[in-house]
MIMI-804742 format. One line per 2 residues: number of its first residue (from 1); their letters; for each residue x, y, z of C-alpha. Coordinates in steps of 0.001 Angstrom, whole numbers, plus 500000, padded with zeros to 6 digits. Layout:
N
NUM> A> X:Y:Z; ...
END
This chain:
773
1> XX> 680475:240112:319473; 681337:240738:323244
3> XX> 682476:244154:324324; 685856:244656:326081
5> XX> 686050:246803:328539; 687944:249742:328558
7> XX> 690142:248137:332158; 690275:245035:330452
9> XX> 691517:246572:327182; 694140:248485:329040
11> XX> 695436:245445:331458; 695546:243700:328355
13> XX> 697701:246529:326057; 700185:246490:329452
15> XX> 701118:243134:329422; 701441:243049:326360
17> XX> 703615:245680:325814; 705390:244691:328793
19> XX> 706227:241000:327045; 707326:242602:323962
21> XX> 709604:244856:326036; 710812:242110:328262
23> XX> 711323:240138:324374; 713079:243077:322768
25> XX> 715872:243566:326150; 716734:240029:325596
27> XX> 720619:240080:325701; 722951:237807:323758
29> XX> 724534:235791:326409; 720468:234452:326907
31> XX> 720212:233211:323176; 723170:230765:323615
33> XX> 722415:226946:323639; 724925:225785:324948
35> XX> 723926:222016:323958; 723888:222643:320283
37> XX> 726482:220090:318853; 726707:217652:321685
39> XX> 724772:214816:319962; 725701:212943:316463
41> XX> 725028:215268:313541; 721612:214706:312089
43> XX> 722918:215963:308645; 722735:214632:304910
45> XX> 726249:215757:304680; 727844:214549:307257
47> XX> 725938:211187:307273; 727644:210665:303879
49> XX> 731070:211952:303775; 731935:211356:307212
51> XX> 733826:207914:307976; 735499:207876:311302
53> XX> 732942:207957:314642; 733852:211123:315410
55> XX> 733371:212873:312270; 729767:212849:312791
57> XX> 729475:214901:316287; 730086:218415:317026
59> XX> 732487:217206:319839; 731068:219966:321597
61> XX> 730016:220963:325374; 728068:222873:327181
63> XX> 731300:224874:328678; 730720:227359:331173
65> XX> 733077:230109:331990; 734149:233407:330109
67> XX> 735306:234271:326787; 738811:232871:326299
69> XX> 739007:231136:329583; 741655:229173:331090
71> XX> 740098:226546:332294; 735700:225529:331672
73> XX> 733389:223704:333351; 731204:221036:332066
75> XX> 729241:218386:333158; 731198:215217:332769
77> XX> 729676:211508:331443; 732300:210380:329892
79> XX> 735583:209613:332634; 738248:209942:330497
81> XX> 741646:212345:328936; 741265:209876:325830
83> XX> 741509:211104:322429; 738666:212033:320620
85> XX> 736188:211469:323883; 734388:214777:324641
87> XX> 733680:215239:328642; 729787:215509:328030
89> XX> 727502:213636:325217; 723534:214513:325423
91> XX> 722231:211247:324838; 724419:209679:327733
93> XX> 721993:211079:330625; 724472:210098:333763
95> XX> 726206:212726:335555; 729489:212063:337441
97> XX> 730540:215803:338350; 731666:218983:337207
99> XX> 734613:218658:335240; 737397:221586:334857
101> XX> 738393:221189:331186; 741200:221844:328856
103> XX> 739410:220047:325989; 739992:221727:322607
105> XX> 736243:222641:321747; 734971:220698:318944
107> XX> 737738:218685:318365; 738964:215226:318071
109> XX> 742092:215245:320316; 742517:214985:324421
111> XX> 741695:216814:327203; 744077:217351:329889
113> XX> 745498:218452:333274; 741551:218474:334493
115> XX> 739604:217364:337686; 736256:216496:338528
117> XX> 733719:217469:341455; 730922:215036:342331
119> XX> 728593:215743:345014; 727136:212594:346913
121> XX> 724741:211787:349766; 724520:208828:351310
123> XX> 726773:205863:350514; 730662:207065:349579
125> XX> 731243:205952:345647; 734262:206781:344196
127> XX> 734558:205407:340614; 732928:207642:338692
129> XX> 730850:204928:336542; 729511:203435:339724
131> XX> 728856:206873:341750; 727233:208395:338224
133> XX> 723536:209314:339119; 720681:209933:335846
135> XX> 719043:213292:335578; 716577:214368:332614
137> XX> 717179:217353:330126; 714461:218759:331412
139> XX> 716208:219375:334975; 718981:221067:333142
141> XX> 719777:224533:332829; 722780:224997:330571
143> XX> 724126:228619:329976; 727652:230100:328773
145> XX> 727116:231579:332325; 725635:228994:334273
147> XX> 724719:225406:334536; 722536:223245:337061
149> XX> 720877:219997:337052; 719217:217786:339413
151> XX> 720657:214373:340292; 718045:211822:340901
153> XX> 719797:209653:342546; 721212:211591:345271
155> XX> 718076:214267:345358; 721357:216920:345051
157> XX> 721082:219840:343188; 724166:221068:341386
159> XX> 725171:224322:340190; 727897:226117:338803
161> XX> 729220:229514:337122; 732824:230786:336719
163> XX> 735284:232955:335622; 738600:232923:333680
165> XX> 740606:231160:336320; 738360:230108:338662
167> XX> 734633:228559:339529; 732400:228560:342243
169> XX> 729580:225644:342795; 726710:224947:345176
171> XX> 725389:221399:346057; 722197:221727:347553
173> XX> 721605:218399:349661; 718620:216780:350976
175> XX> 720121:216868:354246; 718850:213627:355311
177> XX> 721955:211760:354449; 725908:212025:354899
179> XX> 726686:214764:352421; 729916:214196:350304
181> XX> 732027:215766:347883; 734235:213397:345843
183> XX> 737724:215589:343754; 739315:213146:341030
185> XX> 742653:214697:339021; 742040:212287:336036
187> XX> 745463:211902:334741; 745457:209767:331607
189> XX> 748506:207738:333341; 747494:208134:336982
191> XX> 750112:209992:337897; 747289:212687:339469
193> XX> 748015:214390:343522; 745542:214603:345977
195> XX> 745997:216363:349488; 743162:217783:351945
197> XX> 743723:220153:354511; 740875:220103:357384
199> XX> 741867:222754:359074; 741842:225347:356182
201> XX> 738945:223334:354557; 740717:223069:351443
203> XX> 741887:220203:348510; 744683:220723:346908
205> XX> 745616:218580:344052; 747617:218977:340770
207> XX> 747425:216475:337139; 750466:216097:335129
209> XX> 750041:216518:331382; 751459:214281:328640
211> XX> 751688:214869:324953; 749791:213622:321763
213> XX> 750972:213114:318651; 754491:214204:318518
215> XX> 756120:212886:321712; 752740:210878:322550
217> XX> 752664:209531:326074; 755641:212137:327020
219> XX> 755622:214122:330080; 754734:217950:328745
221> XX> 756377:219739:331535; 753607:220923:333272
223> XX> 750034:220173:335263; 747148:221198:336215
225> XX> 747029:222506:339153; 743686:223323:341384
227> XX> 742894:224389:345188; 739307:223670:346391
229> XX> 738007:225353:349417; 735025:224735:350975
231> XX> 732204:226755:353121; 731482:224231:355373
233> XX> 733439:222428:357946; 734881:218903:356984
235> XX> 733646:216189:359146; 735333:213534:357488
237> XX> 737972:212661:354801; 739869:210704:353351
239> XX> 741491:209421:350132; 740839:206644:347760
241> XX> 743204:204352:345153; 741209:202960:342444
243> XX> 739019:200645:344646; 740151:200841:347918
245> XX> 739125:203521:350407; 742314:205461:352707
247> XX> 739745:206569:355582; 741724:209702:357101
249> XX> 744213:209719:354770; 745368:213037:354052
251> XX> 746899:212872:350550; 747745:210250:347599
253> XX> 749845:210253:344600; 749638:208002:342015
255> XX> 752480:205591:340498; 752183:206228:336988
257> XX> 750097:202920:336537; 746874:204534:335557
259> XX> 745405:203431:338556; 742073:206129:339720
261> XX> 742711:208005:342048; 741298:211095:344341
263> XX> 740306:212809:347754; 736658:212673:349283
265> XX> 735625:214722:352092; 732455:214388:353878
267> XX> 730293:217310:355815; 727781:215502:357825
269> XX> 724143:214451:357724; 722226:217663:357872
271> XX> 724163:219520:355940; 721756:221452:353366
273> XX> 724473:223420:351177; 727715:223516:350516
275> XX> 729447:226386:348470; 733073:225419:346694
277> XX> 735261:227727:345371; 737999:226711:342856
279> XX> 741235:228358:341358; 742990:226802:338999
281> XX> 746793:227410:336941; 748998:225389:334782
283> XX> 752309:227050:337109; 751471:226147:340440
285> XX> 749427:225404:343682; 750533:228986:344755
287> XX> 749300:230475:341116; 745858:228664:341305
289> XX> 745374:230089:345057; 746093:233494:343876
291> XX> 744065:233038:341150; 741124:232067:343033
293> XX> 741579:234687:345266; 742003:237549:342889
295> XX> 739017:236689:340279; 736475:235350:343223
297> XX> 737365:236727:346409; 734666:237017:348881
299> XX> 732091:237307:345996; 729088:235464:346498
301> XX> 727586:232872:343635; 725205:234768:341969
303> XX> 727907:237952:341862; 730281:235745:339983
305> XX> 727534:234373:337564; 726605:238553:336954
307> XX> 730425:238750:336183; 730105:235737:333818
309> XX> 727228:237521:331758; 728394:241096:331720
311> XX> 731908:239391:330224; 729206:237415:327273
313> XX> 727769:240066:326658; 730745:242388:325912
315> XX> 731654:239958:323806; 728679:238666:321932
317> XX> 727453:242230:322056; 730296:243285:318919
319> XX> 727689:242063:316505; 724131:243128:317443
321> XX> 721798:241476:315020; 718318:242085:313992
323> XX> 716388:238692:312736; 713441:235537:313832
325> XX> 714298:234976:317739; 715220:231520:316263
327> XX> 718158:233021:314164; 719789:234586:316707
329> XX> 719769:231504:318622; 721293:229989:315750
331> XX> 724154:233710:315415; 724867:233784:318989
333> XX> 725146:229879:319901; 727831:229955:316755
335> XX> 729638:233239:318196; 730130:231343:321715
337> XX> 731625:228486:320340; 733913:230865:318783
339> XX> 735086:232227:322184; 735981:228664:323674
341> XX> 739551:228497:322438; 742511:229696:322216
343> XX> 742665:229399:326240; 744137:231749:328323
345> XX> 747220:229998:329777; 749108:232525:331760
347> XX> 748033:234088:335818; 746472:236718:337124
349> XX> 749893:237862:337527; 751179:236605:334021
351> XX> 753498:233479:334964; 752735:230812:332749
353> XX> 754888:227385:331716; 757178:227686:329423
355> XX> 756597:226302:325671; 757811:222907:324767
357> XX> 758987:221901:328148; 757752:223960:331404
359> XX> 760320:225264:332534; 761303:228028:333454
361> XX> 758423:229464:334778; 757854:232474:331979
363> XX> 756282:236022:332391; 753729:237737:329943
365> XX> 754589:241478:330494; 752049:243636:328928
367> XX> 750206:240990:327201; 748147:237569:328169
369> XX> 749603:234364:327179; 747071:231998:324920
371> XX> 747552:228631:324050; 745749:225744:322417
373> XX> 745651:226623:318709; 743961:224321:316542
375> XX> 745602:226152:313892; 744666:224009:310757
377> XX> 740958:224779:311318; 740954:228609:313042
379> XX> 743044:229879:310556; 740593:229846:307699
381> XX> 737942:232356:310180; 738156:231891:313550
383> XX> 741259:234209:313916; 740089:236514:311511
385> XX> 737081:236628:313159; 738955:237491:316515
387> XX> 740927:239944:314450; 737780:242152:313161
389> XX> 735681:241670:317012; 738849:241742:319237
391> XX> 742068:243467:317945; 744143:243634:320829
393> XX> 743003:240056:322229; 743927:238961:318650
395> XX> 747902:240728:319606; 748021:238965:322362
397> XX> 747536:235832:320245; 750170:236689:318326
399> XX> 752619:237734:321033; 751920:234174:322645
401> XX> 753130:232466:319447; 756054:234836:318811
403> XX> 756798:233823:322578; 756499:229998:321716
405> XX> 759001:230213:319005; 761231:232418:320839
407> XX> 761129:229730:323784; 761522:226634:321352
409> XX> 763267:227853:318850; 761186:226767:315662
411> XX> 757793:228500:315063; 755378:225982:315975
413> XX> 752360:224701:313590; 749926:223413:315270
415> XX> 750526:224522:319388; 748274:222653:321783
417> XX> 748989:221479:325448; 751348:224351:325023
419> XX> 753727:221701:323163; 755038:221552:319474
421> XX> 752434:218937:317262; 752353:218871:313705
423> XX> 749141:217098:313962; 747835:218238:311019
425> XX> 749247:219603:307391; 750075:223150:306406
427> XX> 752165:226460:308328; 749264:228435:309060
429> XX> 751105:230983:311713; 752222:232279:308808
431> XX> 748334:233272:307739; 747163:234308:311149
433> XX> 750247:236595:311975; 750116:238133:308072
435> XX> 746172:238569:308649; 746799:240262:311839
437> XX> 749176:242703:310300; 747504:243680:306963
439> XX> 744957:244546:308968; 746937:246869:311524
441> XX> 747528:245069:314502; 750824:245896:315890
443> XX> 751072:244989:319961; 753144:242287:319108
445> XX> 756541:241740:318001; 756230:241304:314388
447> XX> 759941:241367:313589; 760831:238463:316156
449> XX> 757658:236589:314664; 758559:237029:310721
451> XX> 762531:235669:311680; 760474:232452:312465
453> XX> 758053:232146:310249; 760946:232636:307599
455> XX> 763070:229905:309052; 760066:227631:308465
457> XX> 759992:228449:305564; 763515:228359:303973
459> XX> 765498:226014:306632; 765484:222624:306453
461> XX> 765185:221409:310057; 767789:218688:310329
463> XX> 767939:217500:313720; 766000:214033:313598
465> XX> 765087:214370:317316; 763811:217804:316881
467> XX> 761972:217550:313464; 760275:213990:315177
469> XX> 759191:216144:317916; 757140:218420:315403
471> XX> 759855:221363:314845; 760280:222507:311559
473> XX> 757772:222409:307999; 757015:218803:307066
475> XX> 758584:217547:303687; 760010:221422:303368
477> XX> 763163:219306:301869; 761164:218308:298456
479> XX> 758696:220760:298536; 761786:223421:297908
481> XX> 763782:220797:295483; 760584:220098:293010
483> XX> 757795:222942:293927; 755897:220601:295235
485> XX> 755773:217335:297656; 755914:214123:295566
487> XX> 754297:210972:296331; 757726:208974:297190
489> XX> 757761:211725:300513; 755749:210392:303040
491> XX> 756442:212200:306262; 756663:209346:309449
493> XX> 757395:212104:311708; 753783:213736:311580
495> XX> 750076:212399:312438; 749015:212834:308695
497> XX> 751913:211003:307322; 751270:211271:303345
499> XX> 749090:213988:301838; 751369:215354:299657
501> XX> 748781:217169:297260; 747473:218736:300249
503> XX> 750766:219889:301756; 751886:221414:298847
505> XX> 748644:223394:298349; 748546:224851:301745
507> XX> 752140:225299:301629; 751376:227408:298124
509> XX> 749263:229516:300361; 750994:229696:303222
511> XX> 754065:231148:301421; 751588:233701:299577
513> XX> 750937:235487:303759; 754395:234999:304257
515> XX> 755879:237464:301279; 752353:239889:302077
517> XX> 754378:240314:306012; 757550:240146:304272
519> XX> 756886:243014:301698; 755049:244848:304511
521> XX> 758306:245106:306520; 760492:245873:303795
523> XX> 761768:242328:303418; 761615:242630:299149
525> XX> 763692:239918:298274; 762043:237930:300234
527> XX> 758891:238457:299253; 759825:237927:295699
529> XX> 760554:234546:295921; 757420:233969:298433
531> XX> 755332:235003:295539; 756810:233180:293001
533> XX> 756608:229944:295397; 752881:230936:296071
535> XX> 752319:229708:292450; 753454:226323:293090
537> XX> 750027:224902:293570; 750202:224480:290003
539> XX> 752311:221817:290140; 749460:219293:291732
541> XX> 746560:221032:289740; 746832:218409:286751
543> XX> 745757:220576:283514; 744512:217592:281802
545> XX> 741819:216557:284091; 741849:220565:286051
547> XX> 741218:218273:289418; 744074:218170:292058
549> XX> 746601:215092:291788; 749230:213256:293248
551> XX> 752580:213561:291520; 755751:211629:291554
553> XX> 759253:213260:291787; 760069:212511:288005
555> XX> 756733:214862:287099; 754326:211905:286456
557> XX> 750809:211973:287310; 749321:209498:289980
559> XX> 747095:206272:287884; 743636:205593:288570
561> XX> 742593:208635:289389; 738952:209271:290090
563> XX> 738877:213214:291447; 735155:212306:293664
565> XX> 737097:209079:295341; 736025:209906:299222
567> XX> 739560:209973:300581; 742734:208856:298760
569> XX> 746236:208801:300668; 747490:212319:298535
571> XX> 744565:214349:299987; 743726:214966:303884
573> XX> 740192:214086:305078; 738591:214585:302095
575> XX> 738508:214195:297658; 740491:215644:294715
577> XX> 737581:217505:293541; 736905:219094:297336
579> XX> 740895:220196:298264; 741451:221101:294155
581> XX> 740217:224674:295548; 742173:225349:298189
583> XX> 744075:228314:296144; 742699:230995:298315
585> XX> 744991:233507:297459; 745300:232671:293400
587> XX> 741284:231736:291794; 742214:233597:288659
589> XX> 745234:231630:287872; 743562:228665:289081
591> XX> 741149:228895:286701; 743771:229324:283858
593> XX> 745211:225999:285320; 741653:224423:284784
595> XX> 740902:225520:281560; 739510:228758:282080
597> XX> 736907:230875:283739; 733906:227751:282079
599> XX> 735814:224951:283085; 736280:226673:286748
601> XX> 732474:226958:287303; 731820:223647:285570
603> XX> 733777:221936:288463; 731948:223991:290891
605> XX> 728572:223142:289886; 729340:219796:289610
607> XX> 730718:219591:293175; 727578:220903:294606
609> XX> 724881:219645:292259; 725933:216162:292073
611> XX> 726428:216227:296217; 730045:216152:296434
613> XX> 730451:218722:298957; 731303:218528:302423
615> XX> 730924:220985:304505; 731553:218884:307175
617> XX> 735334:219557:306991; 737169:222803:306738
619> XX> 738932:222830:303698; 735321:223168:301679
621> XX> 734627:226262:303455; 735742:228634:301177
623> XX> 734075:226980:298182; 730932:228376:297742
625> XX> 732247:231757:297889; 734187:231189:294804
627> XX> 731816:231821:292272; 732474:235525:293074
629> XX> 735897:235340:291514; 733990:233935:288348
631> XX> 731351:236899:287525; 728682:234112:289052
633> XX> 728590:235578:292697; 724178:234807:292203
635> XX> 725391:231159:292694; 727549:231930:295793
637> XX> 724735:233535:297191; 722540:230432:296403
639> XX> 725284:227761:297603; 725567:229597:300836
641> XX> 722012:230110:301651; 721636:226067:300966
643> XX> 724557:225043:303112; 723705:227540:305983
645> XX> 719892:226871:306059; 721014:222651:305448
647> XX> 723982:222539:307422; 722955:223960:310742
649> XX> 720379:224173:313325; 719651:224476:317018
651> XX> 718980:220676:317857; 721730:218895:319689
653> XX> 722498:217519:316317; 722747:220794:314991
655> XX> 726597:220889:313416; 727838:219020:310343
657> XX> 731254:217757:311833; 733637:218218:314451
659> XX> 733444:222155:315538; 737083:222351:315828
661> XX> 737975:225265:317759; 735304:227226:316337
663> XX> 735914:227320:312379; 732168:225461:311642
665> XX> 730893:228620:314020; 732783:231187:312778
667> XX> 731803:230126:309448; 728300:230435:310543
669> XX> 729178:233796:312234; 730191:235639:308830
671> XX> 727575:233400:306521; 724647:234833:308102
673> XX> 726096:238704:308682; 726784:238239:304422
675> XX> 730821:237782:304096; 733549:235476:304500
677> XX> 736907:235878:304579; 738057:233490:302065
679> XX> 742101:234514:301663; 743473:235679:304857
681> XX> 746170:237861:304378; 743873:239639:301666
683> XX> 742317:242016:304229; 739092:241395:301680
685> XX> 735645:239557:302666; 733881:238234:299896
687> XX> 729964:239292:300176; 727529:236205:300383
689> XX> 724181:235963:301251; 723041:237227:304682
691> XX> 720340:235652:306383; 720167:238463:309138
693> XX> 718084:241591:308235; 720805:243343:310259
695> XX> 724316:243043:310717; 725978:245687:313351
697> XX> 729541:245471:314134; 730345:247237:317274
699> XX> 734197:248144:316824; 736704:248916:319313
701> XX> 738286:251651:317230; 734252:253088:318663
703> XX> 732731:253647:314920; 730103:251010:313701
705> XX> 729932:249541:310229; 726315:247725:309543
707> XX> 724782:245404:307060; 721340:245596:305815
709> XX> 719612:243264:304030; 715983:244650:302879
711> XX> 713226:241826:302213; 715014:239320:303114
713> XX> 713852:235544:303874; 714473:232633:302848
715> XX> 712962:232918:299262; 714765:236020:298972
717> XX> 718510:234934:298328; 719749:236876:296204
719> XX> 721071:240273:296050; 719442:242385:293469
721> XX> 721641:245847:294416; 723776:247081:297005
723> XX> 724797:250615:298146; 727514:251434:300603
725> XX> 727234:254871:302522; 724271:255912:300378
727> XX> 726807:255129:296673; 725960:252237:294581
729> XX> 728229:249665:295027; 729268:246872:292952
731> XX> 731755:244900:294169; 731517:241411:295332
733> XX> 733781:242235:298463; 734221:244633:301230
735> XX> 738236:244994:302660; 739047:245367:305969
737> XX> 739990:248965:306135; 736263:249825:304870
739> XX> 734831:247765:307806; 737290:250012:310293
741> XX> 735988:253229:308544; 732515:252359:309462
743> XX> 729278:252948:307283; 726468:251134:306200
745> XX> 726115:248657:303457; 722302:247991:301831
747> XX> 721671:244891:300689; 718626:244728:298143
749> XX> 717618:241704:298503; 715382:239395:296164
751> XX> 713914:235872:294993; 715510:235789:291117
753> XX> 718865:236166:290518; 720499:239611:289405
755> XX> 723450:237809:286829; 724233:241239:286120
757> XX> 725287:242435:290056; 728919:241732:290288
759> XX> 729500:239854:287488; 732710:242755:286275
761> XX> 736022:241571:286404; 736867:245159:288636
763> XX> 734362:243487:291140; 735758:240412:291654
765> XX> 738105:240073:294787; 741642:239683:294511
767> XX> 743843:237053:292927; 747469:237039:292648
769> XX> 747485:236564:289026; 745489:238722:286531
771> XX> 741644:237830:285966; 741050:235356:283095
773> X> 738592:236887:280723
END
C-alpha cells in the first residue's frame, strides 16, 4: 500500500471539505428545474386515465421571473394564444424568441395579451415558423432566475432574467452579420400595435385581450401593453404585415383579421451585443414605462438576475428541508410551480383594469391586485399553501376578489383574464376566503366579501345575459328546490355543461366554508342553514350501491350504472368511484351513507388496489388521506408514499397531468413535508407520510414549527410514534393554530405498520357529523 503524504493528505481534506461546503450552501432557488413537466407524462396513471391530448402533459414552462409575477418569460416554440397550447414543449427543439406570458401555469386554457422577442443575424425573417432556429438541451440553461440558450442557426446567444413587471435580455451576436431584433404582439385575432421610435430607441406596442369560455372571442377590456428600449442605436426599422415587409415604417395595427403582425429593428453588422429592457402593464403604455423604470432602472443584467434570486429564495426559503440532493430537487421544483400564479395584475403604483370590463382604470390602495385564479384546482392546496407560507400575500388575494365582486357585482368563480368564467364546476371563493379567515387573516374586507359569497349562494341570478356571461352559481335554481342538481338540469351557459353529481357535491362543500365565515362573523342564521345544506351530498351518494350517482328530479337513480366507468356525463373529468369522496368536510357521515366505517375502507382499497385512481386530476387528491378518518391512517401513509414516489419525478415527464396553477405541486409540497390539507375551512392538516427527514417552516409571525421524520427512507413508511414538543402525540392531524405556535413534531418512522398509532376515534380529524363507530 502507497503512503500519502502528509501535503497530499491535507490538499486532499481541503477540497474536500471545501466541496461539501460549497454542497451544503446550496440555496433553493439552485435546486429548481425549471423543465420538469414540459414533456408528455411518462406515468402509468396518466397513460391510462387520461383521454384528451392534453391531459397527459404538465402544460408547464420553464417561466422566468419572480414569485407572483405579472408577466414571465419563456422561451417560445409554439406561436400561438390558442387554447390548451403551452408557449414552450421540450421535445420541440426550435426557438422563435422570448415570449412575455400570461399563460395560466399548467393549465389547459389560453395565454394572452403577450409578445415575443427574437434575435436574428443575417437575413430579416419575420414569421416565427420560418425565422425559428434549433438549439440542443444541452446549450440551455433554464433557471426560475435565468434562462439562456444558444441558437445555431444564427450563432446568437440569448439570455434573459426579470422581475415582477419587467425583463431585461442580452443577444450576444456574431457580429459578422446584420444584427436584428424582431417584437411580435401575438393577438389571437390580430388586432396587436406596433410603433418604433428611433430616436428614443424604443418599441412600443400593446395586444388586446379577448375572452374564453363565457363571452369567447369577446373583447375583455383590456391589453397588454409593453415598451422595449434598446442599448444600442437603431440603424434600421421597419414593420411587417403577415408576409410583407413595411421598410421604414414606423408603426402597424392590425384589422382584426388575424393577420401576423410586428416591428423589426435592425443595429448593424458589427454589432456584438445588444441589451433590451422591457416593462410591461395591463393599464397602459405610460404604466408599463413606469414600470420598467421603477423595478429596472439603470440596473445592469446580472443586478436584476441577483434581484430575481434573493426574491426565490425568500420565498422557497419558508420551508428549509433536510433530504437526498435529488429530493429537494423534486420539493423545490414543486414549490416554484406553486409561485407561478395568481399573477400580479396591478402597477408599481397600483392602477390596474377594472374586473369584467376595463374600465375605469381602478386603484389597489394598501394592497396588490392578483388575478388569474384557476380556482377549481388551487383551492384544494395551492391557496392554503399560500395561506400557511405567505399570510399577507394570501390578503391581498382575497382583497383582489372582494374587489372583483365589488366591481361586477356577482362574486366570480373561476376569475381569469381578469373576466367572469365559470369554466369549471363548484363556488370555491367561498373555501379560499373561509380558509383564509379560520386561520386569522384579516387585511381584507371580509364583510364586503361574505355579502357576495352569500348572494351566490342564496340568489338566483336571473338576468340571462348576465348568468350567460358566467355571473351567478350554476343550476343554484334546482340545487336549492331538490338538495341537489338533477339530471334533467344541464347548464348551456357554462364550459362543463352537465355534471350534476359533481356540482352538487362541491356545492355540499362549498356551503359547509360558507356557514364556518358566516358563524365566524356572527351571521347564525345563516350559518344554520349552510350546515344543514352542507349535508346535501347525500342526496347523490346512492346508499344502495355507497358510489356517487346521477339522480333525476322525481328522486330516481340513474340506470346502468357502473361506479369505475372512466367518465360518464354526471361526473367531471373523472368516475363515480373517484368524485364519490369529494365530502371533505363530512367523512364520518359519509361513511354512514356507505354503509359504515367497513364499507368506507372497502371502497378505498378497492380504488387503489384494483388501479382506479387518478391522481392525474384534482378531485383524487384528497383520497389517500382518508383512511385517517377511518382508524386506518397506516394505509394513508402507504397510499401516499406510492403515489408520491410513482407519480412524480424530475424528468421532463415528471408530472401526472396538467399542473394547473400549482395544485399537482402543492400537493407534492405538503406530501413530502407529511400533511395535507384535505378540508379547507377546517384549519386541520391531516398527517401523511413524509419523505423529507426534515420539514422547517419559516413563519412570518418569526417562530418556526418543524417536522422530523427519524429513519426514514423509502422502506420506512410508516409512522411507528410521534411526539409534539417533547409530549406523545396521537392524533392523525395537526391544526393550523399549532403550526403558528411553533414547535417540533417527531416522526418515528418505520418499515411495518403501527395499526395501533391513530387508529382512536379522538384522533381522527374533523367531520361535521359524529364519528361512526
Amino acid at each position: 500500500m502507497s503512503k500519502v503524504r502528509l501535503p497530499q493528505l491535507c490538499l486532499y481534506l481541503f477540497l474536500l471539505l471545501g466541496h461539501l461546503n460549497a454542497h451544503a450552501q446550496k440555496k433553493p432557488y439552485q435546486y429548481v428545474n425549471t423543465l420538469i413537466g414540459t414533456a408528455p407524462s411518462n406515468t402509468a396513471s396518466a397513460r391510462s386515465h387520461s383521454e384528451a391530448g392534453s391531459e397527459l402533459k404538465g402544460q408547464t414552462m420553464p417561466a422566468v421571473g419572480v414569485p407572483n409575477g405579472m408577466t414571465q418569460w419563456t422561451p417560445q416554440s409554439r406561436a400561438t394564444e390558442t387554447k390548451c397550447i403551452v408557449p414552450y414543449y421540450y421535445n420541440d427543439l426550435i426557438f422563435q424568441g422570448f415570449r412575455g406570458t400570461h399563460w395560466l401555469n399548467g393549465s389547459c386554457v389560453q395565454d394572452y395579451g403577450t409578445l415575443t422577442v427574437m434575435p436574428l443575424s443575417g437575413e430579416l425573417l419575420t414569421d416565427p415558423e420560418e425565422r425559428a432556429s434549433k438549439y440542443t438541451h444541452q446549450s440551455e440553461k433554464a433557471g426560475p432566475d435565468y434562462y439562456s440558450v444558444h441558437l445555431d442557426r444564427y450563432d446568437i446567444q440569448a439570455s434573459v432574467t426579470a422581475t415582477a413587471r419587467g425583463a431585461i435580455m442580452t443577444f450576444d451576436y456574431p457580429g459578422e452579420k446584420e444584427a436584428f431584433i424582431v417584437i411580435e404582439p401575438n393577438s389571437d385575432e390580430g388586432e396587436g400595435f406596433v410603433e418604433v421610435n428611433k430616436e428614443k430607441g424604443e418599441v412600443v406596442g400593446y395586444n388586446p385581450v379577448h375572452r374564453i369560455y363565457q363571452g369567447s372571442g369577446e373583447p375583455a377590456g383590456f391589453s397588454g401593453y409593453f415598451v422595449l428600449k434598446f442599448d444600442q442605436p437603431i440603424t434600421q426599422f421597419g414593420t411587417w404585415t403577415n408576409d410583407a415587409l413595411a421598410p421604414g415604417s414606423k408603426s402597424a395595427l392590425g384589422k382584426g383579421q388575424r393577420e401576423k403582425l410586428g416591428a423589426y429593428i435592425g443595429f448593424g453588422a458589427t454589432t456584438k451585443r445588444v441589451t433590451v429592457r422591457v416593462g410591461t402593464s395591463f393599464t397602459s403604455l405610460e404604466a408599463a414605462r413606469r414600470n420598467m423604470e421603477a423595478e429596472l432602472s439603470d440596473m445592469s443584467f446580472s443586478q436584476i438576475r441577483n434581484k430575481a434570486q434573493k426574491a426565490w429564495d425568500s420565498a422557497l426559503g419558508k420551508m428549509e428541508i433536510k433530504g437526498t440532493e435529488k429530493d429537494k430537487e423534486l420539493f423545490y421544483s414543486a414549490l416554484y410551480r406553486t409561485k407561478l400564479s395568481p399573477r400580479l395584475f396591478s402597477d408599481v403604483d397600483g392602477t390596474y383594469p377594472s374586473f369584467a370590463g376595463g374600465t375605469p382604470i381602478e386603484k389597489a390602495n394598501g394592497f396588490h391586485y392578483y388575478c388569474d385564479f384557476s380556482m377549481w384546482d388551487t383551492y384544494r392546496a395551492s391557496m392554503p399553501l399560500e395561506t400557511l407560507l405567505e399570510p399577507k400575500m394570501a390578503g391581498d388575494m382575497m382583497q383582489s376578489l372582494v374587489k372583483k365582486a365589488e366591481q361586477g357585482t356577482w362574486m366570480p368563480i373561476f376569475p381569469c383574464w381578469n373576466q367572469y368564467t365559470a369554466a369549471m364546476v363548484g363556488d370555491h371563493v367561498m373555501s379560499v376566503m373561509a380558509d383564509a379567515y379560520v386561520k386569522n387573516i384579516r387585511n381584507f374586507d371580509v364583510k364586503s366579501g361574505y355579502k357576495y359569497l352569500k348572494k351566490n349562494a342564496f340568489e338566483v341570478n336571473t338576468d340571462a345575459k348576465s348568468y350567460a356571461s358566467g355571473m351567478g352559481r350554476r343550476a343554484l335554481d334546482s340545487y336549492l328546490k331538490y338538495g341537489y342538481v338533477p339530471l334533467e338540469d344541464s347548464v348551456w351557459q357554462a364550459f362543463h355543461k352537465r355534471e350534476q353529481v359533481s356540482r352538487t357535491l362541491e356545492y355540499a362543500y362549498d356551503d359547509f366554508c360558507l356557514s364556518v365565515l358566516a358563524q365566524g362573523l356572527g351571521e347564525k342564521e345563516d350559518a344554520e342553514v349552510l350546515r344543514k345544506r352542507a349535508l346535501n351530498y347525500k342526496h347523490v351518494i346512492d346508499p344502495s350501491t355507497g358510489y356517487a350517482r346521477g339522480r333525476h328530479a322525481d328522486g330516481r337513480w340513474s340506470s346502468n350504472f357502473d361506479p369505475f366507468a372512466k367518465r360518464v356525463s354526471f361526473i367531471t373529468e373523472g368516475s363515480p368511484a373517484q368524485y364519490t369522496w369529494y365530502v371533505p368536510h363530512d367523512m364520518a357521515g359519509l361513511q354512514r351513507q356507505m354503509g359504515g366505517r367497513e364499507a368506507f375502507i372497502n371502497k378505498l382499497d378497492t380504488l387503489f388496489e384494483q388501479g382506479h385512481y387518478w391522481h392525474g386530476n384534482e378531485p383524487n387528491h384528497q383520497i389517500a388521506y382518508l383512511y385517517a378518518y377511518a382508524g386506518q391512517p397506516w394505509k394513508t401513509q402507504k397510499w401516499v408514499h406510492k403515489t408520491l414516489r410513482e407519480e412524480y419525478d424530475t424528468s421532463t415527464g415528471g408530472l401526472s397531468g396538467n399542473e394547473d396553477g400549482g395544485q399537482m405541486s402543492a400537493w407534492l409540497v405538503f406530501s413530502m413535508a407529511g400533511l395535507y390539507p384535505v378540508a379547507p375551512g377546517t384549519g386541520e392538516y391531516v398527517l401523511g407520510s413524509p419523505v423529507l427527514e426534515e420539514t422547517k417552516f419559516h413563519l412570518t409571525n418569526g417562530k418556526k414549527f418543524t417536522i422530523q421524520a427519524l429513519g426514514v427512507s423509502d422502506e420506512a413508511i410508516y409512522i411507528q410514534s410521534a411526539k409534539l414538543n417533547g409530549k406523545a402525540y396521537n392524533r392523525t392531524f395537526l391544526s393550523h393554530a399549532q403550526l403558528l405556535e411553533g414547535g417540533t413534531l417527531v416522526l418515528k418512522m418505520g418499515k411495518v405498520p403501527n395499526e395501533k398509532w391513530g387508529a382512536a376515534a379522538d384522533s381522527m380529524p374533523f367531520s361535521l357529523s359524529p364519528s361512526t363507530p
